[in-house]
N, C-alpha and C positions, 0 to 999 in steps of 0.2 A: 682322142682329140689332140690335134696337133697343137703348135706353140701361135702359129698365126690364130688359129680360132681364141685362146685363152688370151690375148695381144687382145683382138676384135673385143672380149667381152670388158676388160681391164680398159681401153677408150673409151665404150660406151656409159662405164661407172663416171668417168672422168668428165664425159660430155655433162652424165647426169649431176652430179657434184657441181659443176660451173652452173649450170641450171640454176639447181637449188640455190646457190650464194648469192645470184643476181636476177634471179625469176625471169633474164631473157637472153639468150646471147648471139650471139654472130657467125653467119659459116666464117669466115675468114678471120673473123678474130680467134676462134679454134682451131685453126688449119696451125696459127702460127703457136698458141701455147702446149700445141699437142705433136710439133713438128710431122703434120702428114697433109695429105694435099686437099685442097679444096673438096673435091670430088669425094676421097674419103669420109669425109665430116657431111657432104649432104648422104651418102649411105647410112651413116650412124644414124640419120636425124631421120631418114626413112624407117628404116627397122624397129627404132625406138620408139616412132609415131606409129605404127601398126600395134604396137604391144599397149598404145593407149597410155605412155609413158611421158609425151609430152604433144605439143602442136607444132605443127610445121608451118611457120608465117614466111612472107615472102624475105628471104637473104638469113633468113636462121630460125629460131623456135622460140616456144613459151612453155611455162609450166601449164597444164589442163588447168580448170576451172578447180576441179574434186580434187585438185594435189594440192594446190595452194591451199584451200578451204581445210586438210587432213587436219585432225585434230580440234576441231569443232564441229564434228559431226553431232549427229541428234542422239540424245543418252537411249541408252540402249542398243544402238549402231558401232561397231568398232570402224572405226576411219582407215581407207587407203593405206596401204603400206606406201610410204614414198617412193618414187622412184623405181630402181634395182636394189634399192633394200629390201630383198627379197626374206621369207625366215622357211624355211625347208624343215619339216618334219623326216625325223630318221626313227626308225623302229629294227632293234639287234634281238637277236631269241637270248642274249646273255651278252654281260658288262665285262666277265672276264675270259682269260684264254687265250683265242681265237680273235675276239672281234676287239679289242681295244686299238690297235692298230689300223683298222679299217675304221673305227671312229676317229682316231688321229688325224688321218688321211684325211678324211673329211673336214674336219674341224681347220685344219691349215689350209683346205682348197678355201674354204667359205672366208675366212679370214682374210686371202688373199683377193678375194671377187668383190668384199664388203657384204657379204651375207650373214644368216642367225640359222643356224641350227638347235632346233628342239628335239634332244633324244629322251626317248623310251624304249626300257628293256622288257622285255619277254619273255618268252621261255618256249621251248621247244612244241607250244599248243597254240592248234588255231584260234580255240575259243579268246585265249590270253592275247593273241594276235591282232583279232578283231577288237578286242576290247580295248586296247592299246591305242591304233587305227582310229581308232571310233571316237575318242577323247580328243586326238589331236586335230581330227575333222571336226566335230562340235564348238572347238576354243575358236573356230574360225580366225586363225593366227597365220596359216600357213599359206601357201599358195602352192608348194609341190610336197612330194614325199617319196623319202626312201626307206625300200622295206625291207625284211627276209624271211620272211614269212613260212611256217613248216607248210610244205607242197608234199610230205609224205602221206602215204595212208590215205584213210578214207576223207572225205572230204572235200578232196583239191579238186575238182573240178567246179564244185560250190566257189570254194576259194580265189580260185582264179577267176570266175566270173564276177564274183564281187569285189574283188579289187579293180577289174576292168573298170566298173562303172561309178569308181569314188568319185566323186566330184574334181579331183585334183590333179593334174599330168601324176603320175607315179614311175619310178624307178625302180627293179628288184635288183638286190645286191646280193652277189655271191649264191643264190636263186634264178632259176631260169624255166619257164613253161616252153612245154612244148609247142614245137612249129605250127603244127597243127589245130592247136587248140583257139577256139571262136571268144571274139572278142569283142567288146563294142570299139575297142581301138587296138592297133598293135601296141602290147605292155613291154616296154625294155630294159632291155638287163644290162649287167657288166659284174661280170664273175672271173674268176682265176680259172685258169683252161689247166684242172687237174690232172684229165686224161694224158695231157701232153707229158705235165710235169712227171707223171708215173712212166711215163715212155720212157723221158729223160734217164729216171733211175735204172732202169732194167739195159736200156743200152750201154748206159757206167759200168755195169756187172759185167754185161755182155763181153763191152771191149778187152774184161781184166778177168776173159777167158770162164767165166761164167753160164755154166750151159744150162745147170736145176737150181731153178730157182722157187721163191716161194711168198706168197702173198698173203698178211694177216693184216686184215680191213677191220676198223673199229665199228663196234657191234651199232647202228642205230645212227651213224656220222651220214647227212648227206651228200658229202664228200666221197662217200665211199661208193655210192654207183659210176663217179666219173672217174674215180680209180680201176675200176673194176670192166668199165668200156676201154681204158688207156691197157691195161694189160691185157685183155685181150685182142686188141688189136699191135701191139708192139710183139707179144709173144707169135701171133700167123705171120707177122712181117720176118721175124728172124727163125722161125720152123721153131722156136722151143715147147716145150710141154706148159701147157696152163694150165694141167687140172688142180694143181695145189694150189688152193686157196682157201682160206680160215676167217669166219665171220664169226670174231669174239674179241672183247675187251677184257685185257689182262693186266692193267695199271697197277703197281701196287698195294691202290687204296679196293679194291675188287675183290670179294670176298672167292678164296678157291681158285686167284690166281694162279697159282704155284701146280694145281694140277692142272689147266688146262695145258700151261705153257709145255708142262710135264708130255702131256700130248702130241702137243705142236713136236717136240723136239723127237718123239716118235716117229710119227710122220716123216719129218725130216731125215732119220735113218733111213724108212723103207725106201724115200722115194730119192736117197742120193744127192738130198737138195748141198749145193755149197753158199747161197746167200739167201739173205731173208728180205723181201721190204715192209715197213712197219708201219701202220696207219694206227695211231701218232706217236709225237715223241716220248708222252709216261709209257705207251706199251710198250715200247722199242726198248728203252730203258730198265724196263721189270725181266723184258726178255735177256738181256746184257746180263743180266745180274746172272739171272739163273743160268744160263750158259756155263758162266765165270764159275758159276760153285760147282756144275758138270764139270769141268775139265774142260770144257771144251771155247778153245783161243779163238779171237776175232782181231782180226779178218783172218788170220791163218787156216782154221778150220770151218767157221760161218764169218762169212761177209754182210756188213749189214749195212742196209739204209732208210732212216727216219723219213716220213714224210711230214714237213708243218714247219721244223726246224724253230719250235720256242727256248727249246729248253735243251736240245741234241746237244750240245756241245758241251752240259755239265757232264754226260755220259764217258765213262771209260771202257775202252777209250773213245774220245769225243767222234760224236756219231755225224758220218755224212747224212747228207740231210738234200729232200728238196723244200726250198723254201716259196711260196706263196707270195707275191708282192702285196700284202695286205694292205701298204699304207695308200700304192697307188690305185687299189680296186676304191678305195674311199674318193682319193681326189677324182679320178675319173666321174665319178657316179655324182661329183658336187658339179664338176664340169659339166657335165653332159644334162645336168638338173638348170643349169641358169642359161644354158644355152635353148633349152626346151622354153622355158620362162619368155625368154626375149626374142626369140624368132617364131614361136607359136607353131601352128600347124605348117608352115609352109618348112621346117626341118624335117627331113625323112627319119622313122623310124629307126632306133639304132640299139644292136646287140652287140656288144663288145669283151672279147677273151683276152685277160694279160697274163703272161706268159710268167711260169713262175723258173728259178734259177736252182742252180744245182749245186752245193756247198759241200766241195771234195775234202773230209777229215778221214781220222785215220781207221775208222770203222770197215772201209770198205779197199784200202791200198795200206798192203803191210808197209811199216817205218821202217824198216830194214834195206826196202828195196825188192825183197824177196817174193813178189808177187803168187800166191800158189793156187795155181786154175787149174782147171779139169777141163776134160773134152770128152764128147759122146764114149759112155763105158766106162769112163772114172769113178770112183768112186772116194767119198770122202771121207779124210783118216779121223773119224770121231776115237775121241778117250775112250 
């Protein structure tokens, strides 16, 4: 969402604020406290007035009949939310990690719009999911919601069909259903285009002469299938080998770490690898370690790169990283949620990838300067 549409929604607040203060106001008295032209102020007052946000009288608007009335509704009935004081429902599978930053994100988009966000944590089950879901539909508080809902395993096509039909526009974050799959309306998303970012990393290696490489995906992450379509599609682009890859979590806190990695570094001998990339930064950092107590130098001997970048730069030495724009998957997903709100069905459907960045430390380019690649037939000088 560009800077004119977030401009577009931020007038509209303004129009509605003037509203509210004086229960009627003037296209031309707006045009001038809003410095924009006439014509843009009767469009706010169109779009506004379709969302059922105010009335259009002849030369400017009123508040509706049921806004002014808000807060003296019949006991038992919760009253209008006023206006574009919108409250958006967010649902995270977990509070820490990963997602506190994509609630940040969020939390500043809403702040900025004059919205309320009500979050609820989760856990990586649908049951907990819907239960979750389900409370924040019942408070009948909300009017959109954003979700993340586990789409693994059995279930998701339930899943997805019952989210289709909440009562409420819905958002998935960092979540995405397939193209394919039937809905009572197209469900939209806006997630980080991991595939990309995993390209990004193997082409870093690539350039600094990197030909075996190697892929260790966090066991049970659903991040790790769109890691997993990025390398194999960046690997037929540049002819490297793909078949290394390791679907295990080795974090320090994992019991029988130390052998798998033990493993991994195996492997690593037979197949010649000279870099690793690491989904996420505690396995990437269990793997540093052990290496270090091998013998075996990074980057000089394995090159390495974190994927998530929370915590890569405690690592020794600090680990390249790609990083995720977490905070803007949040604001996006609050944008795209009040935009959906105040233009209703006449906005198209919308699925949105942001692109995550690639944070060159010294994990993956020796400090020396001394860069040491290999080419088809090399092989690497393990201790």
């Amino acid at each position: 969402m560009g800077d004119d549409r977030l401009f577009a929604l931020q007038r509209r607040e303004r129009v509605m604020e003037e509203l509210r203060r004086h229960g009627a106001v003037r296209v031309r008295d707006l045009a001038k406290v809003l410095e924009v032209s006439e014509l843009t102020i009767r469009r706010d007052i169109s779009t506004l007035a379709g969302c059922g946000l105010l009335t259009r009288v002849h030369g400017g608007a009123t508040l509706p009949t049921d806004l002014e009335r808000a807060g003296t509704a019949a006991p038992g009935r919760r009253p209008r939310p006023a206006a574009t004081a919108f409250t958006i429902g967010m649902v995270v599978p977990s509070l820490d990690f990963y997602w506190p930053p994509i609630v940040g994100g969020a939390r500043a988009a809403a702040a900025a719009l004059g919205v309320q966000i009500q979050l609820r944590g989760s856990s990586y089950d649908q049951a907990e999911d819907r239960r979750q879901i389900s409370r924040l539909i019942a408070a009948q508080q909300v009017q959109g919601l954003l979700l993340a809902p586990n789409l693994e395993g059995d279930g998701v096509d339930e899943m997805i069909d019952w989210i289709g039909n909440l009562p409420v526009p819905t958002i998935l974050v960092e979540r995405q259903t397939p193209d394919w799959t039937p809905t009572p309306r197209q469900l939209e998303w806006v997630r980080s285009d991991h595939a990309l970012g995993l390209e990004m990393a193997v082409r870093h290696l690539y350039e600094h002469g990197h030909r075996r490489m190697g892929l260790v995906l966090s066991k049970g992450s659903p991040t790790s299938a769109h890691l997993s379509v990025g390398w194999q599609r960046v690997c037929a682009e540049l002819a490297l080998p793909a078949e290394f890859v390791v679907r295990e979590t080795v974090a320090l806190s994992v019991p029988g770490h130390r052998e798998i990695i033990s493993r991994i570094l195996a492997r690593c001998r037979h197949h010649r690898t000279t870099a690793l990339i690491v989904h996420s930064d505690p396995d990437a950092i269990s793997i540093a370690q052990y290496l270090a107590e091998q013998g075996v130098t990074i980057p000089g001997d394995m090159a390495m790169v974190s994927y998530d970048d929370e915590v890569a730069q405690l690592a020794e030495p600090a680990m390249t990283a790609v990083r995720p724009s977490k905070g803007r998957v949040g604001r996006v997903a609050v944008d795209m949620m009040v935009s959906r709100l105040i233009e209703g069905k006449r906005r198209p459907a919308q699925r949105v990838l942001i692109l995550p960045e690639l944070v060159i430390r010294n994990s993956s380019v020796a400090s020396s300067g001394q860069i040491w690649t290999t080419h088809a037939g090399n092989t690497a000088p393990y201790g």
